[in-house]
PAFI-726017 format. One record per residue: residue number from 0; residue in three letters; y negated, z negated, x negated of N, C-alpha, C in turn. Coordinates in Angstrom, 1 decimal. Example, Ala and Ser with C-alpha at 12.3 -4.5 7.8 and 13.67 -1.06 7.14 Angstrom:
<rs>
R / nr / rest / nnorth / nup / neast / canorth / caup / caeast / cnorth / cup / ceast
R / 0 / ala / 5.7 / -7.8 / -13.2 / 4.5 / -7.8 / -12.3 / 3.3 / -7.8 / -13.2
R / 1 / ser / 2.2 / -7.1 / -12.8 / 1.1 / -7.1 / -13.7 / 0.0 / -7.9 / -12.9
</rs>
This chain:
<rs>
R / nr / rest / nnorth / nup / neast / canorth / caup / caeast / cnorth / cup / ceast
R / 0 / unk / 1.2 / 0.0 / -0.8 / 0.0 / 0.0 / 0.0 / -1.2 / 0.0 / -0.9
R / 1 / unk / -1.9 / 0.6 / -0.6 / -3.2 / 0.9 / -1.2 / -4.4 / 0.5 / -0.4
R / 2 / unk / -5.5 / 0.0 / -1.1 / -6.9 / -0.5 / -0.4 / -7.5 / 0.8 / 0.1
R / 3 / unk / -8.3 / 0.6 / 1.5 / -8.8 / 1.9 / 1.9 / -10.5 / 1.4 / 1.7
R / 4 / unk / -10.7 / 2.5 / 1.1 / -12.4 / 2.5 / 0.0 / -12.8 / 3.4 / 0.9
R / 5 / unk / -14.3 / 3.0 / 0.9 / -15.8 / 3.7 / 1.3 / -16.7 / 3.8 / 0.7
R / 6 / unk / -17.2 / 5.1 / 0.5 / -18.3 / 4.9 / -0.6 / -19.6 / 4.8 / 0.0
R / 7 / unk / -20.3 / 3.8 / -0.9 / -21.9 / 3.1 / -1.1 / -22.7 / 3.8 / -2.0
R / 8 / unk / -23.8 / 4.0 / -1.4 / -24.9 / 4.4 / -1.9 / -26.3 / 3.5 / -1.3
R / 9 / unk / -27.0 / 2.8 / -2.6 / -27.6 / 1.7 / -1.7 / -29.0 / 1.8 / -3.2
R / 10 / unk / -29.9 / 1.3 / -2.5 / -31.2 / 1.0 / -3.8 / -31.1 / -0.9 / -4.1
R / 11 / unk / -30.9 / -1.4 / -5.4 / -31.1 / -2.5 / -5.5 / -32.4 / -2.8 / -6.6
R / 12 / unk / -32.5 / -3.8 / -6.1 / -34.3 / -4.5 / -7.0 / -34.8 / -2.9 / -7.7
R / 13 / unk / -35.2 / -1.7 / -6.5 / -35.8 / -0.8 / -7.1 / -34.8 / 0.7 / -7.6
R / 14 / unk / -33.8 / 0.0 / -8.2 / -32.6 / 0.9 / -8.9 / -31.6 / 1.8 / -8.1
R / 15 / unk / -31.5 / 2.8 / -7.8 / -30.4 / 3.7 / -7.0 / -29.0 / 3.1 / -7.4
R / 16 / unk / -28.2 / 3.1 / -6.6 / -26.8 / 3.0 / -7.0 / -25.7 / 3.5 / -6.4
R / 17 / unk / -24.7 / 3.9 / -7.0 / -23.6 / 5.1 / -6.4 / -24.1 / 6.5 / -5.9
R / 18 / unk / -23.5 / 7.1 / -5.3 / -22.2 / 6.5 / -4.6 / -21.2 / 6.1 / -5.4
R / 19 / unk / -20.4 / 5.3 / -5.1 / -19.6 / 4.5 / -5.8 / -18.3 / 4.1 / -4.4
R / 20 / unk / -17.2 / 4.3 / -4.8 / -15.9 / 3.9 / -4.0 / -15.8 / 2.3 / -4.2
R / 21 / unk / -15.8 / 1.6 / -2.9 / -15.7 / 0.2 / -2.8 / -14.5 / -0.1 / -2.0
R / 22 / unk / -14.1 / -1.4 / -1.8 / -12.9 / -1.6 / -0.8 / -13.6 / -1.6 / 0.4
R / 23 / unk / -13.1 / -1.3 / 1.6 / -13.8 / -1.3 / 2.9 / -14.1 / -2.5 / 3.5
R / 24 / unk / -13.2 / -3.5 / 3.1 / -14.0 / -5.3 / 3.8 / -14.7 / -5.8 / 2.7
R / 25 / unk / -15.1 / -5.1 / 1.5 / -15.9 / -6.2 / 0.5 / -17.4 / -6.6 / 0.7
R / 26 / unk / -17.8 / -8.2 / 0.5 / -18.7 / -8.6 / 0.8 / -19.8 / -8.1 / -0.4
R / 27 / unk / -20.9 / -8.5 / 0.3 / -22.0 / -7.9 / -0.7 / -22.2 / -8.4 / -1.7
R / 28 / unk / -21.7 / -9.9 / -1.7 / -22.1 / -10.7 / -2.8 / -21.0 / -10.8 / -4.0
R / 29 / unk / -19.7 / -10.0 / -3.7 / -18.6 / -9.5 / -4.6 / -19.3 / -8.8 / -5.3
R / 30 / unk / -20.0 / -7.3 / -3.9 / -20.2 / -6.2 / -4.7 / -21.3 / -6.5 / -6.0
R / 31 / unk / -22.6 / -7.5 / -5.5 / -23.6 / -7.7 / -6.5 / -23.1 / -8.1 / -7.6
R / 32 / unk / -21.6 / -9.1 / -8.0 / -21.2 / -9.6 / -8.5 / -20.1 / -8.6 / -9.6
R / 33 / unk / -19.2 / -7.8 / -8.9 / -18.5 / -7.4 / -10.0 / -18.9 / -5.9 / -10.2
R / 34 / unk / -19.7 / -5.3 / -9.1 / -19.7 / -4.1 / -9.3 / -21.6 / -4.0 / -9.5
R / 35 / unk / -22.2 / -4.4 / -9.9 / -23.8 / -4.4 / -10.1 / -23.9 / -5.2 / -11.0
R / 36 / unk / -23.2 / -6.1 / -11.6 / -23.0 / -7.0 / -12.1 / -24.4 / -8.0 / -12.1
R / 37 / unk / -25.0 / -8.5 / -10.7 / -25.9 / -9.1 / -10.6 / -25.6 / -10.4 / -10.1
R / 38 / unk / -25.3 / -11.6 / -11.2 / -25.0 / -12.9 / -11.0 / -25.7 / -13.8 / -9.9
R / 39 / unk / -27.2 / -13.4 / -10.0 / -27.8 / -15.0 / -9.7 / -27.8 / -15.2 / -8.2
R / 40 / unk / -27.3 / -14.2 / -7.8 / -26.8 / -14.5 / -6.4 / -25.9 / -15.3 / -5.9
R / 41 / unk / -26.0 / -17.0 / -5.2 / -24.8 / -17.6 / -5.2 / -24.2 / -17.3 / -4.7
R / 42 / unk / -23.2 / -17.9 / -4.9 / -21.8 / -17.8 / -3.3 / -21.5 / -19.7 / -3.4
R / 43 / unk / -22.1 / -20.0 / -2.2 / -22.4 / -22.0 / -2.2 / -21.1 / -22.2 / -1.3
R / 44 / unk / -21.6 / -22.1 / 0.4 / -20.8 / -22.0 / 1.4 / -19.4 / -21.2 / 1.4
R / 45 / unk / -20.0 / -19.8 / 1.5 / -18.8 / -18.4 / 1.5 / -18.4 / -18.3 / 3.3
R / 46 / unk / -19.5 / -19.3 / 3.8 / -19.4 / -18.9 / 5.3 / -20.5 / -19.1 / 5.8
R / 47 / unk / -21.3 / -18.4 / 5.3 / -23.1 / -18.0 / 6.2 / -24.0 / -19.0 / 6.3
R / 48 / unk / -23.7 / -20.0 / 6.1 / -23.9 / -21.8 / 6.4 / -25.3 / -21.8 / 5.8
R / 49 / unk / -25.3 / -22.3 / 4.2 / -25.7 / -22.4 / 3.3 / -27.4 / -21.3 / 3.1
R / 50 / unk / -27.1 / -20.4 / 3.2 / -28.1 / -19.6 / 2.9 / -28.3 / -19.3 / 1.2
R / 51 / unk / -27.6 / -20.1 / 0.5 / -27.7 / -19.8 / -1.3 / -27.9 / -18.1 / -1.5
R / 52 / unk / -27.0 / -17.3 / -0.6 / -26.6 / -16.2 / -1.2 / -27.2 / -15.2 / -0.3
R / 53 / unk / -28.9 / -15.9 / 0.3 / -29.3 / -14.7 / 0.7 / -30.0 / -13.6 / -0.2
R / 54 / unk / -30.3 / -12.7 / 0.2 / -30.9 / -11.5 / -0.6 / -31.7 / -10.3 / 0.5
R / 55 / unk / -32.7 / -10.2 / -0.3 / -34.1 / -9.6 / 1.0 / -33.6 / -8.0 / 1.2
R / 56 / unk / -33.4 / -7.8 / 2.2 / -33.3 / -6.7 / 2.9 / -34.8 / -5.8 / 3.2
R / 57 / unk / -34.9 / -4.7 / 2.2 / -36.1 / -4.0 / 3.1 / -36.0 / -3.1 / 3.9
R / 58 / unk / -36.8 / -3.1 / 5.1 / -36.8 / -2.3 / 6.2 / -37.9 / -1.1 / 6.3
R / 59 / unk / -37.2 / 0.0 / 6.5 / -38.1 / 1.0 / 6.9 / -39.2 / 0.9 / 7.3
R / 60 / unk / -39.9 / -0.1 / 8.2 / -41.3 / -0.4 / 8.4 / -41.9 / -1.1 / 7.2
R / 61 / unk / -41.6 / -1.3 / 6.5 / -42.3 / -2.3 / 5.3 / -42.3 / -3.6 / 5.5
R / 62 / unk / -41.4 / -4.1 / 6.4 / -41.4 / -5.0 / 6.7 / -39.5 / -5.6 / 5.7
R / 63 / unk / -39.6 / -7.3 / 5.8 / -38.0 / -7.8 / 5.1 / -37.9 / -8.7 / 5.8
R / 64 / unk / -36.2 / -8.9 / 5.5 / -35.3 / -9.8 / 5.9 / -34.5 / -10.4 / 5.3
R / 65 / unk / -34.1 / -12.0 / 5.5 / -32.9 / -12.4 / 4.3 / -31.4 / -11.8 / 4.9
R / 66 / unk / -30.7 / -11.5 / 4.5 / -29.2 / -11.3 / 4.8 / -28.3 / -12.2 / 4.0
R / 67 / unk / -27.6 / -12.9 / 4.7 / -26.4 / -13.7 / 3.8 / -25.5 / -12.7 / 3.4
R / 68 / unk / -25.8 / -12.5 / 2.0 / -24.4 / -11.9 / 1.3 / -22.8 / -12.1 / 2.0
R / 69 / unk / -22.9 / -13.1 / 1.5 / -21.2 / -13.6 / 1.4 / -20.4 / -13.5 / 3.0
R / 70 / unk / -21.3 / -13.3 / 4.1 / -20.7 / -12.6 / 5.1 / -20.8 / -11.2 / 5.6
R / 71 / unk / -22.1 / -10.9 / 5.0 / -21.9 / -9.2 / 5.2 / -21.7 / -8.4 / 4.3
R / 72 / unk / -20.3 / -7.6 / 5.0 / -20.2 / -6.6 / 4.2 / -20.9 / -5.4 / 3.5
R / 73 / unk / -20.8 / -5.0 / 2.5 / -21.2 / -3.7 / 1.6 / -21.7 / -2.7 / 2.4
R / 74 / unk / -20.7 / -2.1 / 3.5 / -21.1 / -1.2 / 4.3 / -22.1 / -1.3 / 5.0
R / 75 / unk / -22.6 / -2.8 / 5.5 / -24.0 / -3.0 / 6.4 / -24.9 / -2.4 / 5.5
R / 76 / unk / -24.8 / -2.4 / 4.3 / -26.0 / -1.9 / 3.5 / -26.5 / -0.5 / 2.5
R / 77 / unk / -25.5 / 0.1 / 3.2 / -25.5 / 1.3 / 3.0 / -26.7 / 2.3 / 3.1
R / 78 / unk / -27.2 / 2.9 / 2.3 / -28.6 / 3.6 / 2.1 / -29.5 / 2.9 / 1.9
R / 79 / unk / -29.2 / 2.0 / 2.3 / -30.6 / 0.7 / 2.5 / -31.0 / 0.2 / 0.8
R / 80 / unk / -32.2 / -0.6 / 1.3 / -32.6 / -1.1 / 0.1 / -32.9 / -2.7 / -0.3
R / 81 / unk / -32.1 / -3.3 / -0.9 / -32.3 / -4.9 / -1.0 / -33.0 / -5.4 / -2.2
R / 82 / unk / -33.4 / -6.3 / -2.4 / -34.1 / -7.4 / -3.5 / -33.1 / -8.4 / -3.8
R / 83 / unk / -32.5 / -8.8 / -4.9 / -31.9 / -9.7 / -5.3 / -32.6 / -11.0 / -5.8
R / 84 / unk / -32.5 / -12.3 / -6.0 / -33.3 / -12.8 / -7.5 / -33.9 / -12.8 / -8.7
R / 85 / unk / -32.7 / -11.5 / -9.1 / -33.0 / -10.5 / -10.1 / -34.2 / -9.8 / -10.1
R / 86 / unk / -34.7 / -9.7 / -9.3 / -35.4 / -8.3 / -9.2 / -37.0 / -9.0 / -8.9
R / 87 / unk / -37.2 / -10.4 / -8.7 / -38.5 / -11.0 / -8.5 / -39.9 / -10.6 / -9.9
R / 88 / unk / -38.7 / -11.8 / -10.6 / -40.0 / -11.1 / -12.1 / -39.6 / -9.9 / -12.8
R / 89 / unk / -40.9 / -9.6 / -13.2 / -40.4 / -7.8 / -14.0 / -41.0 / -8.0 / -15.0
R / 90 / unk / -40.3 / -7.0 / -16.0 / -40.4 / -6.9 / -17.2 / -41.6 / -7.3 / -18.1
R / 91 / unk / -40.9 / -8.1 / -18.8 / -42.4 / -7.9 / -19.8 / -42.3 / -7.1 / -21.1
R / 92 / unk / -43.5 / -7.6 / -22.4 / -43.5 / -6.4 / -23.3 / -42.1 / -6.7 / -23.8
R / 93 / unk / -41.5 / -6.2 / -25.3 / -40.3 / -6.5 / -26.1 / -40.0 / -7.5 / -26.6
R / 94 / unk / -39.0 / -8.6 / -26.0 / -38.6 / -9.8 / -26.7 / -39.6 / -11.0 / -25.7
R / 95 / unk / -40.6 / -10.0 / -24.9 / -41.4 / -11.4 / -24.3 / -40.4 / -11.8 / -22.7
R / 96 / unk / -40.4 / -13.3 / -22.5 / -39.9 / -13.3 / -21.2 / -40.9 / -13.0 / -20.2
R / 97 / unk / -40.2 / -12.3 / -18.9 / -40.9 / -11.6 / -17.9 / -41.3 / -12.9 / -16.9
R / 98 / unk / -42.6 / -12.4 / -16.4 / -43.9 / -13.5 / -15.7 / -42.5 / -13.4 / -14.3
R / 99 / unk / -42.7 / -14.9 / -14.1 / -42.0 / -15.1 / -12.8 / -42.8 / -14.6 / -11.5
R / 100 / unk / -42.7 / -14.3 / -10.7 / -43.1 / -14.2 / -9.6 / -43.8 / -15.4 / -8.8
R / 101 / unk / -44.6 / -15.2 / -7.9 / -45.9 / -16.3 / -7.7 / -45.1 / -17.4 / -7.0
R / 102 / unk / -43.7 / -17.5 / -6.2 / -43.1 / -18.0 / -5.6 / -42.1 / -18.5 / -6.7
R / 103 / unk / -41.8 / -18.1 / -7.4 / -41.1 / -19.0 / -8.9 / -41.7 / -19.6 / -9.4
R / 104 / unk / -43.0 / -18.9 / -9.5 / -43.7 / -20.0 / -9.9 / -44.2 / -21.4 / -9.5
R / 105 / unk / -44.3 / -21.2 / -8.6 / -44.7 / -22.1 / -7.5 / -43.6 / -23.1 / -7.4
R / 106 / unk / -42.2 / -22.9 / -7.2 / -41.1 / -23.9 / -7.7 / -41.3 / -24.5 / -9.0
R / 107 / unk / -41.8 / -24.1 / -9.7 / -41.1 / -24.4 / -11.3 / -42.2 / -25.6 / -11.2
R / 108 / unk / -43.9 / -25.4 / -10.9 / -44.8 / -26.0 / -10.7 / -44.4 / -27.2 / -10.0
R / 109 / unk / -43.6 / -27.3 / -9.5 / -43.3 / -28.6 / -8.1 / -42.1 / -28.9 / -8.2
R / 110 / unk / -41.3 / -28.7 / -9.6 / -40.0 / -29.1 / -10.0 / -39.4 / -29.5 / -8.8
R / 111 / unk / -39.1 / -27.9 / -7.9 / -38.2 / -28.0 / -6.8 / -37.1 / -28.0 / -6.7
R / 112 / unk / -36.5 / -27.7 / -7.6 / -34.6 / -27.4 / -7.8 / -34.3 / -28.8 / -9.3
R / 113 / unk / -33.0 / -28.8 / -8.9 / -32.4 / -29.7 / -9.4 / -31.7 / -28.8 / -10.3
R / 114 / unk / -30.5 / -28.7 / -9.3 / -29.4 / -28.3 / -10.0 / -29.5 / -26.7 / -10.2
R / 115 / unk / -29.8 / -26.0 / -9.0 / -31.0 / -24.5 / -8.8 / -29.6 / -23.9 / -8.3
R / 116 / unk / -28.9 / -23.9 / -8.2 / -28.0 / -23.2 / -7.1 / -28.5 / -22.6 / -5.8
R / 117 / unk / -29.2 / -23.3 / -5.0 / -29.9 / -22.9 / -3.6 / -30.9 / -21.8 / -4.2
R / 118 / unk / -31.8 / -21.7 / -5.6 / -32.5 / -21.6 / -5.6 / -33.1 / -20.3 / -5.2
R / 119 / unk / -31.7 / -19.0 / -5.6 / -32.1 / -18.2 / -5.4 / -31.9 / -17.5 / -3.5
R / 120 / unk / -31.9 / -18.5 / -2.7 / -31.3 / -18.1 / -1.7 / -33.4 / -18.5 / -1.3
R / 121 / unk / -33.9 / -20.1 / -1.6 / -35.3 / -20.4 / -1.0 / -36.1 / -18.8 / -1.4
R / 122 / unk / -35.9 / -18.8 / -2.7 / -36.5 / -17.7 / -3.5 / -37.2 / -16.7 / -2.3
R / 123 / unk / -35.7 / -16.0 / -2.0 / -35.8 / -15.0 / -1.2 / -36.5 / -15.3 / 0.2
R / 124 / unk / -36.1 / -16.4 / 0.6 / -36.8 / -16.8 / 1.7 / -38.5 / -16.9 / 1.7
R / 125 / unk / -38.6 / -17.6 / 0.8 / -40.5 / -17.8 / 0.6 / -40.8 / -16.1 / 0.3
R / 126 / unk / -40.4 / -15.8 / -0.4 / -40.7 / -14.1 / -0.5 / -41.0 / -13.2 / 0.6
R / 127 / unk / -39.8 / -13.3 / 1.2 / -40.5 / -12.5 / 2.7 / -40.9 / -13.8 / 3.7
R / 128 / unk / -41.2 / -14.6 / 3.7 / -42.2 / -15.5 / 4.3 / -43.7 / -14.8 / 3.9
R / 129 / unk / -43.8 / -15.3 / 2.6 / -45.3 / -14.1 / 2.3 / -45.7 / -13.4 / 2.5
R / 130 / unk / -44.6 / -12.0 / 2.4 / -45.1 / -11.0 / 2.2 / -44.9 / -10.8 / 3.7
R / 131 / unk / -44.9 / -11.3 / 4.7 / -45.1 / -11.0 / 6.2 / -46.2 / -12.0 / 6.6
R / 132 / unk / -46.6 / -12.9 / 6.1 / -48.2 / -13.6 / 6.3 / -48.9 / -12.3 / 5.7
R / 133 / unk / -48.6 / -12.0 / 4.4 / -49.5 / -10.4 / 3.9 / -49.8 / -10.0 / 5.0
R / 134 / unk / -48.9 / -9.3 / 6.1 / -48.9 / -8.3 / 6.8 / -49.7 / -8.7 / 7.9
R / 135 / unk / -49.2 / -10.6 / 8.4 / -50.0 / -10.9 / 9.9 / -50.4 / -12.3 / 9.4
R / 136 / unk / -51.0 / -12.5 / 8.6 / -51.9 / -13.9 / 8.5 / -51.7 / -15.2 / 9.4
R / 137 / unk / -51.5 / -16.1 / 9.3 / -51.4 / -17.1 / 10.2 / -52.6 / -18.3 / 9.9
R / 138 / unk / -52.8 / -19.2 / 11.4 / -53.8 / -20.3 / 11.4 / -53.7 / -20.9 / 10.3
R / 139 / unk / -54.4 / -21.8 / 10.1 / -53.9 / -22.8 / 8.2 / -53.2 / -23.6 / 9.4
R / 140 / unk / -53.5 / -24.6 / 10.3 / -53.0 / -25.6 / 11.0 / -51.7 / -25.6 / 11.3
R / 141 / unk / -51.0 / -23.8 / 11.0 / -49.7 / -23.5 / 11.4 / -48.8 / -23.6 / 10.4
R / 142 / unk / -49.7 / -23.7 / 8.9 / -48.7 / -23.5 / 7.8 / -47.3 / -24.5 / 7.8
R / 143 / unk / -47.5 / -25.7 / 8.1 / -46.4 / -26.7 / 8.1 / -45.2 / -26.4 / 8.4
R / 144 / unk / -45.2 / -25.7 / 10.0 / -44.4 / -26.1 / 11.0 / -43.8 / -24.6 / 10.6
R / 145 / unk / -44.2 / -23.6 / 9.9 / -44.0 / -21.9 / 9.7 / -43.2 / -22.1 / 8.2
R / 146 / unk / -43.9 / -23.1 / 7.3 / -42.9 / -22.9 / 6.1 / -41.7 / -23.7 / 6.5
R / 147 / unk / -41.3 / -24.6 / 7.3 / -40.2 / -25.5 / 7.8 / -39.5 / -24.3 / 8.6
R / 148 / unk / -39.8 / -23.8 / 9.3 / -38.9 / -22.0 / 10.4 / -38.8 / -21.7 / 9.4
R / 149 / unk / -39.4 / -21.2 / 7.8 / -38.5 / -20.5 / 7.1 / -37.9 / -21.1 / 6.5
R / 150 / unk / -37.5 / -22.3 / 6.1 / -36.7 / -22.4 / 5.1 / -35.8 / -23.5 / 6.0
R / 151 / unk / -36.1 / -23.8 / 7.1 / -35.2 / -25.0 / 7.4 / -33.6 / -24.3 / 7.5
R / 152 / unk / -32.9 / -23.1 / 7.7 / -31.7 / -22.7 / 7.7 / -31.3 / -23.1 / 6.6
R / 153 / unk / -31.9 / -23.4 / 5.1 / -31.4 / -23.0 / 3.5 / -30.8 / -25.1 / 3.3
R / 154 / unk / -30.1 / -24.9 / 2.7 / -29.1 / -26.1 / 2.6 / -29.4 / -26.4 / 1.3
R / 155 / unk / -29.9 / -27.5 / 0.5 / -29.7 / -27.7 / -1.0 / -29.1 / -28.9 / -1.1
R / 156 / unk / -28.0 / -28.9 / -2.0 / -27.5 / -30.5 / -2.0 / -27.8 / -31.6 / -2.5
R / 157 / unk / -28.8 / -31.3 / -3.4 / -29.6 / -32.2 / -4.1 / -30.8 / -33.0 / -3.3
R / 158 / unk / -31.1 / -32.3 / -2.4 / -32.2 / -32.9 / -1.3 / -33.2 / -32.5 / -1.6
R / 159 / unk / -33.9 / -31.5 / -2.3 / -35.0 / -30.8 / -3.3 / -35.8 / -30.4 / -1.7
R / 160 / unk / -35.7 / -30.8 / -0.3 / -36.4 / -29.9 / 0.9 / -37.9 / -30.0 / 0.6
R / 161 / unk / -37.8 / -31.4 / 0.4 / -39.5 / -31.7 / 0.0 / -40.4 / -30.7 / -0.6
R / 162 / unk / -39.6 / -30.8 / -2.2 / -40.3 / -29.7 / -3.1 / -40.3 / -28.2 / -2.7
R / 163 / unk / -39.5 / -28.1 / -2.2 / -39.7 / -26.4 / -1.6 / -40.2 / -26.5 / -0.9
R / 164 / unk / -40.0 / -27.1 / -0.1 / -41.5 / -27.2 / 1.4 / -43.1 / -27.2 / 0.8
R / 165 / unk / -43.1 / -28.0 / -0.4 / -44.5 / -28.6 / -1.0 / -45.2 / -26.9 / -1.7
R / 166 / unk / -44.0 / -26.8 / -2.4 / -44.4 / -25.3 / -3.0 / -44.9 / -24.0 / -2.2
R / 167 / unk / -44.4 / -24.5 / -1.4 / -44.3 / -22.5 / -0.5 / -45.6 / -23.0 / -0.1
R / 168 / unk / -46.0 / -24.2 / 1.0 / -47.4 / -24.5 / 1.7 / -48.0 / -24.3 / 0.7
R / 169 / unk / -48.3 / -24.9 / -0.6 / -49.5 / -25.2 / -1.4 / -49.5 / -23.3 / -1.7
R / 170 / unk / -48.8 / -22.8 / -2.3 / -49.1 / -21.2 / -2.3 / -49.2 / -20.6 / -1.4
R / 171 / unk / -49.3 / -20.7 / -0.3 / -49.7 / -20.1 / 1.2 / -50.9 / -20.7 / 1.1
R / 172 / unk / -51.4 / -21.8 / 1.1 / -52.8 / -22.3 / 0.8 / -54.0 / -21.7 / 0.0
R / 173 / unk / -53.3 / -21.5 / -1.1 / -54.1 / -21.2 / -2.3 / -54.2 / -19.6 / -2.3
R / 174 / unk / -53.4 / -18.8 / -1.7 / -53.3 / -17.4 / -1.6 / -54.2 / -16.8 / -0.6
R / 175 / unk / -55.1 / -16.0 / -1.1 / -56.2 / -15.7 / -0.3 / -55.3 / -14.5 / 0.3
R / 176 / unk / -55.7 / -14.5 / 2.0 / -55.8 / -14.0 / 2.9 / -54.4 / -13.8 / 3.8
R / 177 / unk / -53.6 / -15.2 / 3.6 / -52.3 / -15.4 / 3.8 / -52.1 / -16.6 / 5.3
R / 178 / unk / -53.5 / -16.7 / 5.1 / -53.9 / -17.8 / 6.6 / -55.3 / -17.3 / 7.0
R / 179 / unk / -56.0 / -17.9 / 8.1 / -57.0 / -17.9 / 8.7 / -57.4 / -18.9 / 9.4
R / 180 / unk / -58.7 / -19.5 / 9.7 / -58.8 / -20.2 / 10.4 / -58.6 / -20.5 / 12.0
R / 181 / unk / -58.9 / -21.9 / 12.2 / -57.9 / -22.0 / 13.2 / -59.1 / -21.2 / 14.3
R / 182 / unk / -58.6 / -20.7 / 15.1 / -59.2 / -20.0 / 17.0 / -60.1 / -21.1 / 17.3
R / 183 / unk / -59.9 / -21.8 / 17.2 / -60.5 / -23.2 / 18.2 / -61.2 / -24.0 / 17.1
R / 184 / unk / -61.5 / -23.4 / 16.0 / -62.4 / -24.6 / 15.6 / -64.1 / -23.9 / 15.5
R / 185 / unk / -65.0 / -24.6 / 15.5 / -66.2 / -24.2 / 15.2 / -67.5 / -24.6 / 14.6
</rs>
């Protein structure tokens, strides 16, 4: 008996890839793993739970989404184009390490991760959190209760909710044109 393969063709952090012959039930977070060879994606739960092993889905409108790896399959993502962890900070000059992204940074600032297992799953989450305040700005008064809807799905075992919560607000704060003032004040 033989595995029955489908082939993928998908864009990752920017990069074309395949078509390439995959097994037809393999999860995405195998594929990032043995066939992309893109580690920092966890696998925590391995049943959607967790959120560690999300990874940002872009959509045709310019708009994103997290997807849990480790339950959807390869096939879901076919043509499409995802963001891994990997793919946040970009390159720097030769030999230099590459500038984290404003949302890594923003962790590292508020020594949010312990162990950093979850880390790359908030990552993704604060990421398209922002870049959809980019798109539709929200009250300041709302920031609290908006960075808790995004990140309250994500599980860390360390208890780190604080500092991620602390980080993402204070960068939604300090990020001009990511809030607005509130309707009702004057």
């Amino acid at each position: 008996m033989s595995l029955r393969t489908i082939p993928i063709s998908l864009t990752i952090n920017g990069e074309k890839i395949g078509p390439i012959e995959v097994p037809e039930g393999l999860m995405m977070i195998d594929f990032l793993h043995e066939y992309a060879n893109l580690t920092g994606t966890k696998l925590g739960c391995g049943q959607g739970v967790c959120h560690a092993c999300a990874v940002i889905l872009d959509k045709e409108d310019g708009s994103s989404a997290t997807v849990r790896s480790c339950i959807t399959g390869v096939g879901f993502f076919a043509n499409r184009s995802i963001r891994t962890v990997e793919g946040h900070a970009k390159a720097g000059g030769e030999g230099a390490a590459p500038p984290m992204s404003p949302v890594q940074q923003a962790f590292l600032e508020h020594y949010s991760f312990q162990c950093g297992y979850c880390t790359p799953g908030f990552v993704n989450a604060a990421t398209v959190l922002i870049e959809r305040l980019q798109r539709e700005p929200i009250e300041r008064s709302r920031v609290e209760q908006v960075v808790t809807d995004s990140l309250n799905e994500h599980i860390c075992r360390c208890t780190g909710y604080v500092r991620y919560h602390s980080a993402v607000r204070d960068l939604i704060l300090a990020t001009p044109g990511l809030t607005r003032e509130n309707a009702d004040a004057s």
